[in-house]
C-alpha positions as CSV (number, residue, x, y, z in Angstrom):
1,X,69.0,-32.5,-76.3
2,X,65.6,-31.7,-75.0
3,X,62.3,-33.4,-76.0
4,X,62.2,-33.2,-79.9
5,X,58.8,-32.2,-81.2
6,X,56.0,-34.0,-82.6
7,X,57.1,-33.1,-86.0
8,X,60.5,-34.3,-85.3
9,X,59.8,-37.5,-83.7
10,X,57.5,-38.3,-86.6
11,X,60.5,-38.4,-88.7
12,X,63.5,-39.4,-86.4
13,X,61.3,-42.6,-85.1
14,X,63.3,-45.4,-86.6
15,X,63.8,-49.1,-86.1
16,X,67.5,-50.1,-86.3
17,X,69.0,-49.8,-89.7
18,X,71.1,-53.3,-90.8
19,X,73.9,-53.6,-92.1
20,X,73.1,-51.7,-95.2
21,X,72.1,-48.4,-93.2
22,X,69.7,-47.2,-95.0
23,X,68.5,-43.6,-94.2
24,X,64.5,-44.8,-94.8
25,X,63.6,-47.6,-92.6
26,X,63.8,-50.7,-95.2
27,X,60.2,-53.2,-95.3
28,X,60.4,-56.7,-93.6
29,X,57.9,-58.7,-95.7
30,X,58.3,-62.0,-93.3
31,X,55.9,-64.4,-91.9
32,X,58.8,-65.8,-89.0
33,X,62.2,-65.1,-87.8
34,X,64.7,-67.6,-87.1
35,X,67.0,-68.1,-83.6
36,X,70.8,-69.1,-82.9
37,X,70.5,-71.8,-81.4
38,X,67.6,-73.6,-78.9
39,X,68.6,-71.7,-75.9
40,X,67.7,-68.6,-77.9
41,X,64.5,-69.8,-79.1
42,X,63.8,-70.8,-75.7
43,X,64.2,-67.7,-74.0
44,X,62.4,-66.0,-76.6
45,X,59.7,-67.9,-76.1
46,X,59.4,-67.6,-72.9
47,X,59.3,-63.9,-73.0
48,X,62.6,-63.8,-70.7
49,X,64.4,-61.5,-74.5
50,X,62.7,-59.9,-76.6
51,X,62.6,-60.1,-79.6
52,X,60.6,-60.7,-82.9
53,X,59.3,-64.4,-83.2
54,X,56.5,-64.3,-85.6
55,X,54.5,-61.6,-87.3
56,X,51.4,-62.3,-86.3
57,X,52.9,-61.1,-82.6
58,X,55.4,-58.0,-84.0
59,X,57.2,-57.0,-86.8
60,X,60.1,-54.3,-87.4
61,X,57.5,-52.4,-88.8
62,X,54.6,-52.3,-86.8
63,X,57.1,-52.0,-84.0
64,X,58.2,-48.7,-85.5
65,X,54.7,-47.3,-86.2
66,X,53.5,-48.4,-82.7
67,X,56.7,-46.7,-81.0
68,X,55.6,-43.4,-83.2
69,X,51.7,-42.8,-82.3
70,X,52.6,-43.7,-78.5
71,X,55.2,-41.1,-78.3
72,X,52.6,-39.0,-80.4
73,X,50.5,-39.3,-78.2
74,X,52.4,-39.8,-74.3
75,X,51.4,-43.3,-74.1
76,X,53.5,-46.3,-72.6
77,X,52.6,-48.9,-75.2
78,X,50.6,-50.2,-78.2
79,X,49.2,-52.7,-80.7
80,X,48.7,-52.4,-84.5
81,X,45.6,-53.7,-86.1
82,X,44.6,-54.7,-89.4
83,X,42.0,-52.3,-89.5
84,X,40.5,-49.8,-87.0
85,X,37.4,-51.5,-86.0
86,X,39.6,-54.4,-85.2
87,X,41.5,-52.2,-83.0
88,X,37.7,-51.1,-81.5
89,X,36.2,-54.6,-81.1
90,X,39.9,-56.1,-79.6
91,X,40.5,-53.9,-76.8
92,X,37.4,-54.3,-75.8
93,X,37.1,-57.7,-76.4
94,X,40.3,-58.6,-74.5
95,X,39.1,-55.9,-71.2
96,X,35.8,-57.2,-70.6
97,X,34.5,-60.2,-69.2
98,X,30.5,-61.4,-69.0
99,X,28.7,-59.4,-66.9
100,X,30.4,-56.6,-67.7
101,X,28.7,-53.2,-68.3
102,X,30.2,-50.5,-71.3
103,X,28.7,-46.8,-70.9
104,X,29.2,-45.0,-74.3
105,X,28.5,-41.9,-76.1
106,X,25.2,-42.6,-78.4
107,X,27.4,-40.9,-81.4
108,X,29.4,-43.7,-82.4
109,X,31.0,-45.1,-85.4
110,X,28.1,-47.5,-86.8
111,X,30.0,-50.8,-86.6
112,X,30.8,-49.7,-82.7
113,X,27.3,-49.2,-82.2
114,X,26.6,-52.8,-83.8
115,X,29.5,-54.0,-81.4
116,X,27.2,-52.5,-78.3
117,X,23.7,-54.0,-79.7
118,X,24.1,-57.1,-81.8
119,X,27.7,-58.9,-80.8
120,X,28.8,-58.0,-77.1
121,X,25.1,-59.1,-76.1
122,X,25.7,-62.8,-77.1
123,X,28.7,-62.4,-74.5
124,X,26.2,-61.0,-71.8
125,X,28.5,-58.0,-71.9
126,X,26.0,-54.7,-71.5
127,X,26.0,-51.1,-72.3
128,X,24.3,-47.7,-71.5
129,X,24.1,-44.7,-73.9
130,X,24.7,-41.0,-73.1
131,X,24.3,-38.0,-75.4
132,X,27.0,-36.1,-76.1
133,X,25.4,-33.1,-74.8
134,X,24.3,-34.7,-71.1
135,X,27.7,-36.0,-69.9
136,X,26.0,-34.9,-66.7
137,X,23.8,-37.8,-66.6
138,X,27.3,-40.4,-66.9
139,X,27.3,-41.3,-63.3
140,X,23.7,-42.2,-62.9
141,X,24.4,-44.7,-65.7
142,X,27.1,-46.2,-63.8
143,X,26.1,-49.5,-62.6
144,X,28.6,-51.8,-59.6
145,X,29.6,-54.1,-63.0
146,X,30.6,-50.6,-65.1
147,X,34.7,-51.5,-66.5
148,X,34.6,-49.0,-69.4
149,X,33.7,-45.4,-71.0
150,X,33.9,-45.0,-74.4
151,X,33.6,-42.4,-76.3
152,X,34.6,-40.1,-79.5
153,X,35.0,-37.0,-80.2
154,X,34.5,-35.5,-82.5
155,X,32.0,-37.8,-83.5
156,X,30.9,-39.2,-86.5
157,X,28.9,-38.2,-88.8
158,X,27.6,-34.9,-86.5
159,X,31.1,-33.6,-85.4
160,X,29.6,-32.6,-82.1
161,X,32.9,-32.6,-79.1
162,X,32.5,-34.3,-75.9
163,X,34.5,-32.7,-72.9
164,X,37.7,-35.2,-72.3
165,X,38.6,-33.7,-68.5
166,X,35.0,-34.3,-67.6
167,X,35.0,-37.9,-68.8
168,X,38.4,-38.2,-67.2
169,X,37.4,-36.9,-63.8
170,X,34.5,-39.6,-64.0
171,X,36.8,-42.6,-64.8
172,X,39.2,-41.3,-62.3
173,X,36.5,-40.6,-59.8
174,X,35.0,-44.7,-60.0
175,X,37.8,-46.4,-61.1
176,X,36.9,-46.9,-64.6
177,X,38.7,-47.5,-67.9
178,X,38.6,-44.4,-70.2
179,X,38.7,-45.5,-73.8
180,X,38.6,-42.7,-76.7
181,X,38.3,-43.4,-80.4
182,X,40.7,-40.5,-81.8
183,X,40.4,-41.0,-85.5
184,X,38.8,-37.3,-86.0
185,X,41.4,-35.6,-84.7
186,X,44.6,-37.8,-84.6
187,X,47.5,-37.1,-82.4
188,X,48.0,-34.2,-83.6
189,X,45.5,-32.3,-83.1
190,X,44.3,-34.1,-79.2
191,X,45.7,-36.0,-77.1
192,X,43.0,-37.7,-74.7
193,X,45.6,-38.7,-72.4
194,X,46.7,-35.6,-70.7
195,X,42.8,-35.6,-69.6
196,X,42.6,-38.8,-68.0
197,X,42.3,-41.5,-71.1
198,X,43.8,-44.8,-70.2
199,X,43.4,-45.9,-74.1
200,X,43.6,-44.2,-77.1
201,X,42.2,-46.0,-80.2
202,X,42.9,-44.5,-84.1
203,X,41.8,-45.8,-87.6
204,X,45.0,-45.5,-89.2
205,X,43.2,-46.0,-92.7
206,X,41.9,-42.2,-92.4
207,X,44.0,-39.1,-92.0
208,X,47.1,-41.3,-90.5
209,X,47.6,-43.0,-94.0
210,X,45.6,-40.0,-95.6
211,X,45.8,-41.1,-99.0
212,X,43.3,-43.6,-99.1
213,X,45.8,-46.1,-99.6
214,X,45.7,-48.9,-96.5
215,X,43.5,-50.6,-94.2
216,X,45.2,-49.5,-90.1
217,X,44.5,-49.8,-86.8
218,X,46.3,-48.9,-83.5
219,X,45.8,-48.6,-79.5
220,X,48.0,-46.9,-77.4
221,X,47.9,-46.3,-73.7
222,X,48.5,-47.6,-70.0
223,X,51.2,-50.7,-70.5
224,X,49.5,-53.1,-68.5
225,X,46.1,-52.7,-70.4
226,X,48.5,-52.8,-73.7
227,X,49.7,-56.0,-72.2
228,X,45.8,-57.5,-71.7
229,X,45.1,-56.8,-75.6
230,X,48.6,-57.9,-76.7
231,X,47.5,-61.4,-75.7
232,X,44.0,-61.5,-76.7
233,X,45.4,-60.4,-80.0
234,X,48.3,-62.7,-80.3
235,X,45.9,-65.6,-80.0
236,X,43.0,-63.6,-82.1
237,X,45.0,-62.7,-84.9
238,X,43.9,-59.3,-86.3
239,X,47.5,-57.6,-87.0
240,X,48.6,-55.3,-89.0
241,X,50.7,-56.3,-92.1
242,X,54.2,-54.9,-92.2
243,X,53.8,-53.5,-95.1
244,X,50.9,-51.6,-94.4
245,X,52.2,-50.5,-91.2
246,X,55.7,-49.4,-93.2
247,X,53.5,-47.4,-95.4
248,X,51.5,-46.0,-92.2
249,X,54.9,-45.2,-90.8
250,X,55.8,-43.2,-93.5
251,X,52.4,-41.2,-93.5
252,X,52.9,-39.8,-90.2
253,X,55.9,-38.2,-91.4
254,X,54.0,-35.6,-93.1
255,X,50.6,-36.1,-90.6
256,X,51.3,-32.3,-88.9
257,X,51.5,-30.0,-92.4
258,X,48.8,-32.4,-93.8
259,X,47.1,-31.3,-90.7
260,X,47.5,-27.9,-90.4
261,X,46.2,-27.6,-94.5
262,X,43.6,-29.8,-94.0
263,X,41.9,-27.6,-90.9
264,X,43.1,-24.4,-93.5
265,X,40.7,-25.5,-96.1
266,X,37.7,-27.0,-93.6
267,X,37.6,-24.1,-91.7
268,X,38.0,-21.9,-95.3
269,X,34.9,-24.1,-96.5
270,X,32.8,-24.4,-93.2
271,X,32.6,-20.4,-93.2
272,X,31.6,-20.0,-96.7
273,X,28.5,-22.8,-96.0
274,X,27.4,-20.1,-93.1
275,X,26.6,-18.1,-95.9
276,X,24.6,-20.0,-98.3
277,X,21.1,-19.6,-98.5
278,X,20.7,-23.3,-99.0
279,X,22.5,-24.7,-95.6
280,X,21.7,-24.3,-92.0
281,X,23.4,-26.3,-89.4
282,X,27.2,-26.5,-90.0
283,X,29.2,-28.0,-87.5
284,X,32.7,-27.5,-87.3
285,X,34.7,-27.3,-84.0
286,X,37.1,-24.2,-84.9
287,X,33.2,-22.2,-86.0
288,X,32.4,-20.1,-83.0
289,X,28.6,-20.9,-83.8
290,X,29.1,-25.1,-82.9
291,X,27.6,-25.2,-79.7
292,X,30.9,-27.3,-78.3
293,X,33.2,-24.1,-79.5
294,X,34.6,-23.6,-76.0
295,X,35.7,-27.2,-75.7
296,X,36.8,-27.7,-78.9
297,X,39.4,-24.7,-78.6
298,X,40.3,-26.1,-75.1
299,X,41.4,-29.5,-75.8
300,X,41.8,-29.6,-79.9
301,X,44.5,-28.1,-81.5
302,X,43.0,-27.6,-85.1
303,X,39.3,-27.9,-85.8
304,X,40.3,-30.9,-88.2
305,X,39.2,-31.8,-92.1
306,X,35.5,-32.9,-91.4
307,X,32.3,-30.7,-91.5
308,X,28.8,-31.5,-91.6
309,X,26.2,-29.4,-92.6
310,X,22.4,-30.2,-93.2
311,X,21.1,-29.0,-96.9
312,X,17.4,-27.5,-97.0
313,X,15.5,-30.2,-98.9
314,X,15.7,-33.3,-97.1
315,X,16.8,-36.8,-98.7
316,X,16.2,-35.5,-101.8
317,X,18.3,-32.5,-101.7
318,X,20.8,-34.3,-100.4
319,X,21.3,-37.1,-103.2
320,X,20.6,-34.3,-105.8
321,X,23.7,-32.3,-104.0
322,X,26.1,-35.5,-104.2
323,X,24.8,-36.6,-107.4
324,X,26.2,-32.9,-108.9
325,X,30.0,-32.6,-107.2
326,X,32.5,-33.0,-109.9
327,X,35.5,-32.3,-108.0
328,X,34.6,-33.7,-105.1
329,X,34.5,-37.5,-104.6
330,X,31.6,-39.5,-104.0
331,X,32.9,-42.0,-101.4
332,X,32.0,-43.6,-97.5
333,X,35.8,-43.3,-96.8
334,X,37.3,-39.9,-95.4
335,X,40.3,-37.9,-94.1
336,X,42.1,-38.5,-98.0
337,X,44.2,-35.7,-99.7
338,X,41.2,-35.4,-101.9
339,X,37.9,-34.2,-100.9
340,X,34.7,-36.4,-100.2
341,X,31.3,-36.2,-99.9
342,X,29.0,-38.9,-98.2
343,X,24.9,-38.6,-97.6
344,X,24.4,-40.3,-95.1
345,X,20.7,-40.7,-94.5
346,X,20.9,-42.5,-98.0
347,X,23.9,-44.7,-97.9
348,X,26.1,-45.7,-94.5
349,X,23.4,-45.1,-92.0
350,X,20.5,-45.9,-94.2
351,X,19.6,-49.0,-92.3
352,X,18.8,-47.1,-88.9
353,X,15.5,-45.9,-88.5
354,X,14.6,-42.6,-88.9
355,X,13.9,-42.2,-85.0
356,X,18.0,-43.9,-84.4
357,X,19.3,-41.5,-87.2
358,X,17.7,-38.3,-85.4
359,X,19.1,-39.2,-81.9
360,X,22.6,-39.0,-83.4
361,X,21.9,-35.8,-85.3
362,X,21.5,-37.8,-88.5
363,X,19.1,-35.8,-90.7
364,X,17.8,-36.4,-93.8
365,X,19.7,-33.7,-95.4
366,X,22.9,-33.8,-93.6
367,X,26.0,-34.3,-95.6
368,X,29.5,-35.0,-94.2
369,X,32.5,-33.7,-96.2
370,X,36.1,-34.6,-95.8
371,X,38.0,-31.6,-96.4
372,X,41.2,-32.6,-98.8
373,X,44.1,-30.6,-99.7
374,X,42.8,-29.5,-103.3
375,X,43.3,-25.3,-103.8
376,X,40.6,-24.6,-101.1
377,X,39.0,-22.0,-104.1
378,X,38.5,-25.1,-106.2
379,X,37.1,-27.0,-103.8
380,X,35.0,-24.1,-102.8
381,X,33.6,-23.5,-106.5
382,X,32.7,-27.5,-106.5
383,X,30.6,-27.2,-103.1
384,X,29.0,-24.1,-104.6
385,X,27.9,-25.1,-107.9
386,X,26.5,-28.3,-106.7
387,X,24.3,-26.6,-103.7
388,X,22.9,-24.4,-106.8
């Protein structure tokens, strides 16, 4: 049989059944597993079978939604975390070493950015920012004690797109370590590998659960930098639960129709804000007018469930605009079956100054919306009556 698809795989990825063979893969809520005999336990331990031993190290379950995003995405190996910004801080965490410099994309998640300017300083582990429009400038940034890019795309809050064969060419180019937060776009829709990534990192608590439901993180990518952040995390302890990752596991079954309806109704939505009188600026990767189009349509399958678009009015405007969704939810979260609004000059980047929130595209009237799967004319009507 030839390489089943990604929707397939998805589906027919499955631990071993037991003895009850049960057509859904059943949930193994246990801390510890128990050996034959000490020569069994011994081997295990020593790594020489493998096998579960604790929880904390694998699980059925995590095993089985591991196996699924690397396939998704043509990796060799991974790790689950609790969360995603567990997966973000430990796989950097368990790569770099003091005196070690990071260069990074300045549109990053918040808590990464935090990671860059508060925590890996203690470690005298640096960093240098690029903008997501002058990946030219990269390689006078890199430094002899450079170990990692990082990067994602698209980014959040702005949704601008950062060209992954350029950054690939760079790490290739000086030996570096190409990291790429994919939550935006999942494995569905990109797969930074095939341009050069050697990790991939998702928050599975977004569109991978999609329902709002669990806390998830995972990495996937070259084994033997799999086999780095296995250990730190092993001794660290920020896994996922097996139930969480049995629930995960069952999410990506229906991750590539969520998908395709999800980018249905952004792109649906994103054209109709073109139109309003009381918008400017919408970015969304599949609208030929994002300044990124070109890359977007090269390495992206689907423009994905989030737009941003800045509301004439300022702060104001924007508070008055969230305050009068009724549909819509009013929520920091994103990439749920139902459709969310956030503001976030006022609420998750509130506590950057002005001059920070502008250099990531942050303005005082931008709004980020996560597209849901609601009938794309209610959710249309919602967006429309508020902005009046």
């Amino acid at each position: 049989m030839s390489t089943p698809h990604f929707e397939t795989e998805a589906i027919r990825t499955q631990i071993e059944r037991s003895q009850f063979l049960e057509h859904s893969s059943p949930l193994y809520l246990t801390s510890s597993y128990i050996f034959e005999d000490a020569e069994d336990m011994r081997a295990s331990f020593s790594e020489e079978k493998e096998r579960n031993i604790y929880s904390r190290f694998s699980n059925p379950n995590t095993s089985e939604f591991v196996e699924k995003i690397a396939k998704m995405e043509g990796a060799e190996a991974g790790y689950a975390f609790a969360t995603g910004m567990s997966a973000v801080f430990s796989s950097l965490a368990a790569l770099l070493n003091s005196g070690d410099h990071v260069i990074s994309s300045r549109s990053v998640f918040g808590s990464t950015h935090a990671l860059f300017t508060k925590f890996f300083p203690k470690w005298n582990i640096s960093h240098s920012y690029f903008k997501v429009n002058e990946v030219e400038k990269i390689e006078s940034l890199i430094k002899p004690e450079t170990k990692i890019i990082f990067a994602e795309t698209p980014t959040n809050p702005g949704v601008d797109i950062i060209d992954l064969e350029i950054l690939g060419e760079i790490a290739k180019k000086h030996n570096l370590i190409l990291v790429i937060d994919n939550c935006f776009a999942t494995p569905y829709i990109q797969n930074p590998i095939k341009y050069g990534a050697h990790l991939v990192i998702h928050s599975a608590t977004k569109l991978i659960d999609g329902q709002g439901r669990v806390l998830g993180g995972v990495t996937v990518g070259n084994s033997d930098l799999i086999r780095e952040i296995y250990l730190f995390s092993r001794n660290t302890g920020p896994a996922l639960s097996p139930f969480n990752a049995w629930i995960l596991s069952k999410s990506l079954e229906t991750l590539a129709v969520r998908l395709e309806k999800h980018s249905e109704n952004a792109l649906k939505l994103a054209e109709f804000l073109e139109t309003h009188p009381n918008v400017q600026n919408v970015k969304y990767p599949f609208l030929k007018s994002h300044p990124q189009y070109e890359i977007a349509k090269k390495q992206m399958r689907l423009g994905g469930n989030i737009i941003s678009f800045e509301i004439k009015g300022g702060i104001d405007a924007g508070r008055k605009f969230v305050n009068a969704v009724q549909l819509c939810s009013r929520s920091a979260n994103l990439g749920d079956t139902r459709s969310i609004v956030t503001h976030p000059a006022s609420t998750t980047h509130s506590k950057l100054s002005e001059e920070d929130r502008l250099e990531v595209g942050i303005t005082d009237g931008l709004i980020r919306t996560s597209v849901g799967l609601e009938h794309i004319d209610d959710i249309i009507a919602d967006i429309k009556q508020a902005l009046s």
